[in-house]
N, C-alpha and C positions, 0 to 999 in steps of 0.2 A: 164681407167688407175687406176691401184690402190695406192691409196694416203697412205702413212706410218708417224706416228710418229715419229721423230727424235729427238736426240741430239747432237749435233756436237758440242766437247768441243774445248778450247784454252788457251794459257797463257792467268792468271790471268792480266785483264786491257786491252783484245785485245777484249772482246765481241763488243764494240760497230762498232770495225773495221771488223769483222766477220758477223755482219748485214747484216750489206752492203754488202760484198763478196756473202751472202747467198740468199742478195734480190737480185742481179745482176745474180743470175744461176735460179732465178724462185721459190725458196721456198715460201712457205705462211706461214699463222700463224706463225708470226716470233717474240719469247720474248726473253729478252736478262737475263740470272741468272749469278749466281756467276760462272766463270770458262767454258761457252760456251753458246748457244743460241738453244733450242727449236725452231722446226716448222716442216712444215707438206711438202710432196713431193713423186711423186713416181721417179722408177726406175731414171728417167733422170737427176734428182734434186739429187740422192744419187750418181750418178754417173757423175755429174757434179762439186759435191761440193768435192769430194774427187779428181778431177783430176784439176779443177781450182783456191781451196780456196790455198791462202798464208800461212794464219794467223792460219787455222784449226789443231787441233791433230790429232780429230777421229771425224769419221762420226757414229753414232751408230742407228740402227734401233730398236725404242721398240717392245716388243714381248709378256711382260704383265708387268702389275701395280697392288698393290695391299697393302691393310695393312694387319700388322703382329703385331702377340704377341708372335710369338716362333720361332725357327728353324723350327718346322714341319708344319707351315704355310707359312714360303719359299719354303720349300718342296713341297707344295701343290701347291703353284702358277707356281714354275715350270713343275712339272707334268701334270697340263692341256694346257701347249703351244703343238700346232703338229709342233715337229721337225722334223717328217720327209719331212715338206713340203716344209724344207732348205736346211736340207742338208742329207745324205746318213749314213748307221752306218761305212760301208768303211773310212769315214773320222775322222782325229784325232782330239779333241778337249783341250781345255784349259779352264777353268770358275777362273775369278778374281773378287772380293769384294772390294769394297770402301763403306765408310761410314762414316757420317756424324750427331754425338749424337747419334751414331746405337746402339739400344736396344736389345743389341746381346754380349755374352760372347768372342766371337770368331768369325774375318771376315775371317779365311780360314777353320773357320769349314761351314761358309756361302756358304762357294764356292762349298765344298764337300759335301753336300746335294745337291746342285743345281746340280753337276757332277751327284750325286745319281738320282736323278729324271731326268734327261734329258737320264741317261743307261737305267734304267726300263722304260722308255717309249719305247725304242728302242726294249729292251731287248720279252717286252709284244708282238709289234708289228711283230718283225720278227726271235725273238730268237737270234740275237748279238745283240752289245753293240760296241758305238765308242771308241776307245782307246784312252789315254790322251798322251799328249805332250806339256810338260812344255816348250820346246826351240823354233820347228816352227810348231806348228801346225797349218792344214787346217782353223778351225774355231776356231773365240775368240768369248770366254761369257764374257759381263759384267752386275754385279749386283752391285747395287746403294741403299744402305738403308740412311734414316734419321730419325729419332725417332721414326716414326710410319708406313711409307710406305718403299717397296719393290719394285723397278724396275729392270725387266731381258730387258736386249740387246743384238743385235748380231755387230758386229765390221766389218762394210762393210768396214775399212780401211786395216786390216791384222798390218801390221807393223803401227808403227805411222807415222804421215802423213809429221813430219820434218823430216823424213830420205827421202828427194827425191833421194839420189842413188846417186849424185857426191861429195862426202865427203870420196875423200884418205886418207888425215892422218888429225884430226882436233886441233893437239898443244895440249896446256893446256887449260883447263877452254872453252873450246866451248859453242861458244852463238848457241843456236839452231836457225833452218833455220826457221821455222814458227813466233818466235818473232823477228829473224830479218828482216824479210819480215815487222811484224808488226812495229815496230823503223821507217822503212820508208816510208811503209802510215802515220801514226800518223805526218812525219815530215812534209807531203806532197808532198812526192816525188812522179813525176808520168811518170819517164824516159824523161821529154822533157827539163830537166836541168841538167848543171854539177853535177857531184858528184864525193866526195872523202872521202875517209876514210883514216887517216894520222897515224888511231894506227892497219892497218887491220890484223894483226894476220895471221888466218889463211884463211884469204880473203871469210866469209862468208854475209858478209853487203855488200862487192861489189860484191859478187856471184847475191843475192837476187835482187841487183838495174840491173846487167845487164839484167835477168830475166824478170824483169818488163819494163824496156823499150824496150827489143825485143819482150812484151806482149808473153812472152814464159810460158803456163802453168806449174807449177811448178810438176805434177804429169805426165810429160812425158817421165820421164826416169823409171819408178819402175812397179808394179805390186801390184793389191790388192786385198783386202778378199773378195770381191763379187767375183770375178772370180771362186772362188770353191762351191759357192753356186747354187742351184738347179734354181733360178729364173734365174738365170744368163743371160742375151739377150747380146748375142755376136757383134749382128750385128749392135745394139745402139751403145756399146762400140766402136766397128770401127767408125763409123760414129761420135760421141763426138772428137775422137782423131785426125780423118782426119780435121776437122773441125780447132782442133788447134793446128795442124803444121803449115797447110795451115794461120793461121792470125801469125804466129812467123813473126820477121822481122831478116835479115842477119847483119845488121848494126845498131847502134845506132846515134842518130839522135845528141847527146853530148856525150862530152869525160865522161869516167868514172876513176876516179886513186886509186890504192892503194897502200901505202905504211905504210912499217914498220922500226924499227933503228933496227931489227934484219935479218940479210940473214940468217940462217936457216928457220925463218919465211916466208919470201915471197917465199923462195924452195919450201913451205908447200902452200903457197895461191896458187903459179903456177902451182902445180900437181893439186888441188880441178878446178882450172878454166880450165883449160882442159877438166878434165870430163865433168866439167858441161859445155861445148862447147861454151861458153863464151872468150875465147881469140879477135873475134875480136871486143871485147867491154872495155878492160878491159886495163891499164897499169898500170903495177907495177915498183917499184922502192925500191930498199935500202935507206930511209932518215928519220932522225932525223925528228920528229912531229915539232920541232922549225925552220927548214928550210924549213918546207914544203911551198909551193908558189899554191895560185888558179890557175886550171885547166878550166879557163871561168869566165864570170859572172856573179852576181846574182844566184847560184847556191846552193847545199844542201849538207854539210856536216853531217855525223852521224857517230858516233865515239863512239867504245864499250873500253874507255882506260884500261888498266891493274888497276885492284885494289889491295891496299896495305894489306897486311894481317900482315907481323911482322913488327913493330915497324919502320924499318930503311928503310922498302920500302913506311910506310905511310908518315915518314919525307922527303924521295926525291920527290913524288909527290905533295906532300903540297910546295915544294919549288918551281916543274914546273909549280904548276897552275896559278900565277900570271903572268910566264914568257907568257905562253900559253893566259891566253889573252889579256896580250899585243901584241903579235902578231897575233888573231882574228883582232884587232879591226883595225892593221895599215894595214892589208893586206885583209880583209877576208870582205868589207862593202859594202852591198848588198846582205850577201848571208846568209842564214838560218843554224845554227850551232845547232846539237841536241846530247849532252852529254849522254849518258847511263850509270849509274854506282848506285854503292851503297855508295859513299858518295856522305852524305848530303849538305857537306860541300865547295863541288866544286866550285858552282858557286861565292860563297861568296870570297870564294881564287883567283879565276881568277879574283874578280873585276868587274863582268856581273850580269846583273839581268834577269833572265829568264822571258818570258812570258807566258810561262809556266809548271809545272812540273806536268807529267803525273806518276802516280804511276803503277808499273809493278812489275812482279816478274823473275826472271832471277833462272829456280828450286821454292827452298825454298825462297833463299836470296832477300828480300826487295830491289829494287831497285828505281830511278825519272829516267826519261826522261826528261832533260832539255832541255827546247828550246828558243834558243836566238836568233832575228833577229839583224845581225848585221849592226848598221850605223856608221857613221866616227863618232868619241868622244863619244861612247858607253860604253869606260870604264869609271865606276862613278870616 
C-alpha cells in the first residue's frame, strides 16, 4: 500500500480535536500545526478522513516540497510532478496560493505558473492541455508557500469538507458544520446526554449533535475530489461507506431540543434537519432562551448566541446576560453550558466563571468557547 504525505487542515483551535479523529481512522505520523495536522496514510486513511472527520476542511495529498527563491523555482517544482499519474488532460483544473511571510510579489501570479507548468507538462506528454475552471472543476491545486519553502497538493476533498450537503437555507451569519461539530467535541459531547441549543438559529449545532449520536458519518450525503482522480479504487470506497450506514443508529438514545424566539428561524432549522434526515432526533420549538426548560439531566448545552454589532443590539444582550444566568444556575445544575461567541465579556455579565475558555475562530472573527459546569449557587 502506498503511504502519502498529507495535510488535512481545520478551524483554527480544532487541531488538537482533529488528532484524535485522524488517529481513530489510522493515520500515522500525526503533528498537529497551526490551522490542521500533518500525517502519513494511504488510499483508506485519505478516504476515511474525508468521509468520517467532523472537524476537518480538507484532506490534501502532497505532491512535492521544495525551496524557492523565485517564481521560476515554483515553476520548476511543479513541472517535475507526473500529473499524469492523477489525473487525465480531459479534466478541468483550478490551482490556489496561500501564503504565509511568502517571498513572492503575487500569490495568483503563484498560481498561474503552477497552472503553467502542470499544461506544459501535459501539453509535452500528449500535445493537450487541462482547461481551467474557476467555479467546479474536476481537480483543486493547492500551493502553500512560507518564507522559504514551496508545497504543491492535490485536494482529495473537491468542495470543503463543511458543506456535508443538508444546508437548505443557512439564515444570517452561519456557523459552519465542521466547527460546530468541533464546539461539541471540545464540550464533550458524545450523543449519550441531553442536548439543547436555546439560541439554534438555523439548527446547525443540533444538526452536528444529532449526527454524532446516531454515529452517522458526516460525509455520507456529498461527493469528493478523489472520485475524479486516476488512483481512484471504487470498490474501497463502496466498502468504507457500506461500513458506515451499516454502524448509523435510527434513534437517539437522548432527547436532542432546539429552539429559537424567532419562527422564521426554526422554518429554516426544520427544512436543514430534514435534509440532514435527522427529524427523528431532533425537536424544535418557538421559545424565548429565558423560558427555555432542561430536556433531561445532567446534560450539554452549546449555544452559538447572536452577536451584537451596533451599539443597541450590544446593549440588549449586555442586559440578557445576567438574566440568562440567572436562569442557568436555577434551572440548568448538573449540566455542562458552552457559550460560543466573540465577546469577551459574557461570562462576566452572566455572573459565571468558566472552566474554561477555549480560543477559536469563527472565519476571521476571534472568538472563547466558554465552558461552565453548572451546580446549584454557581452564580458568584
Amino acid at each position: 500500500m502506498t503511504e502519502h504525505s498529507l495535510f488535512i487542515t481545520c478551524p483554527r483551535g480544532l487541531e488538537a480535536v482533529l488528532h484524535t479523529e485522524l488517529a481513530a481512522q489510522g493515520c500515522t505520523n500525526l503533528h498537529t500545526a497551526d490551522g490542521g495536522v500533518s500525517c502519513t496514510g494511504g488510499l483508506e486513511q485519505i478516504y476515511r478522513a474525508n468521509l468520517h472527520s467532523r472537524t476537518a476542511s480538507r484532506v490534501l495529498l502532497r505532491l512535492a516540497q521544495g525551496a524557492y527563491r523565485s517564481d521560476n523555482d515554483i515553476y520548476r517544482l511543479a513541472r517535475s510532478i507526473r500529473w499524469h499519474e492523477w489525473f487525465s488532460d480531459g479534466h478541468t483544473v483550478k490551482v490556489q496560493t496561500e501564503g504565509r511571510r511568502a517571498a513572492v510579489k503575487s500569490l495568483d501570479f503563484v498560481s498561474l505558473k503552477t497552472k503553467d507548468a502542470l499544461c506544459d507538462a501535459f501539453r509535452e506528454r500528449s500535445g493537450r492541455r487541462p482547461s481551467v475552471d474557476k467555479q467546479r472543476p474536476d481537480v483543486r491545486i493547492r500551493v502553500f508557500l512560507d518564507d522559504k519553502t514551496a508545497q504543491i497538493f492535490l485536494d482529495t476533498s473537491g468542495e470543503a469538507l463543511f458543506k456535508r450537503g443538508y444546508r437548505q437555507d443557512a439564515g444570517e451569519a452561519p456557523l459552519r458544520e465542521n466547527l460546530a461539530a468541533g464546539l461539541l467535541l471540545l464540550a464533550g459531547y458524545d450523543g449519550t446526554q441531553p442536548f439543547q441549543d436555546p439560541f439554534c438559529g438555523s439548527g446547525t449545532l443540533a444538526i452536528e449533535a444529532a449526527w454524532i449520536a446516531a454515529a452517522r458519518a458526516p460525509g455520507l450525503m456529498r461527493r469528493f475530489g478523489f472520485e475524479k482522480l486516476a488512483n481512484y479504487d471504487s470498490a474501497l470506497w463502496a466498502r468504507l461507506k457500506a461500513q458506515a450506514r451499516a454502524q448509523s443508529k435510527d434513534r437517539p438514545s437522548e432527547n436532542i431540543a432546539a429552539s429559537d424566539s424567532s419562527r422564521i428561524m426554526i422554518r429554516t432549522a426544520q427544512a436543514n434537519i430534514a435534509a440532514a434526515q435527522a427529524d427523528n432526533f431532533i425537536d424544535t420549538a418557538v421559545c424565548d432562551v429565558l423560558d427555555a426548560l432542561p430536556n433531561g439531566a445532567n446534560g450539554i448545552m452549546v449555544s452559538n448566541p447572536p452577536y451584537g454589532v451596533r451599539l443597541s443590539e450590544v446593549q440588549e444582550l449586555h442586559a440578557l446576560y445576567p438574566q440568562l444566568g440567572s436562569r442557568l444556575k436555577q434551572h440548568y445544575a448538573g449540566w455542562r453550558i458552552g457559550m460560543f461567541t466573540g465577546d469577551r465579556d459574557m461570562p462576566k455579565l452572566m455572573r459565571l466563571s468558566p472552566h474554561r475558555k477555549i480560543p477559536l475562530y469563527n472565519g476571521k472573527l476571534d472568538c472563547r468557547l466558554f465552558l461552565l459546569d453548572m451546580v446549584a449557587g454557581s452564580n458568584r
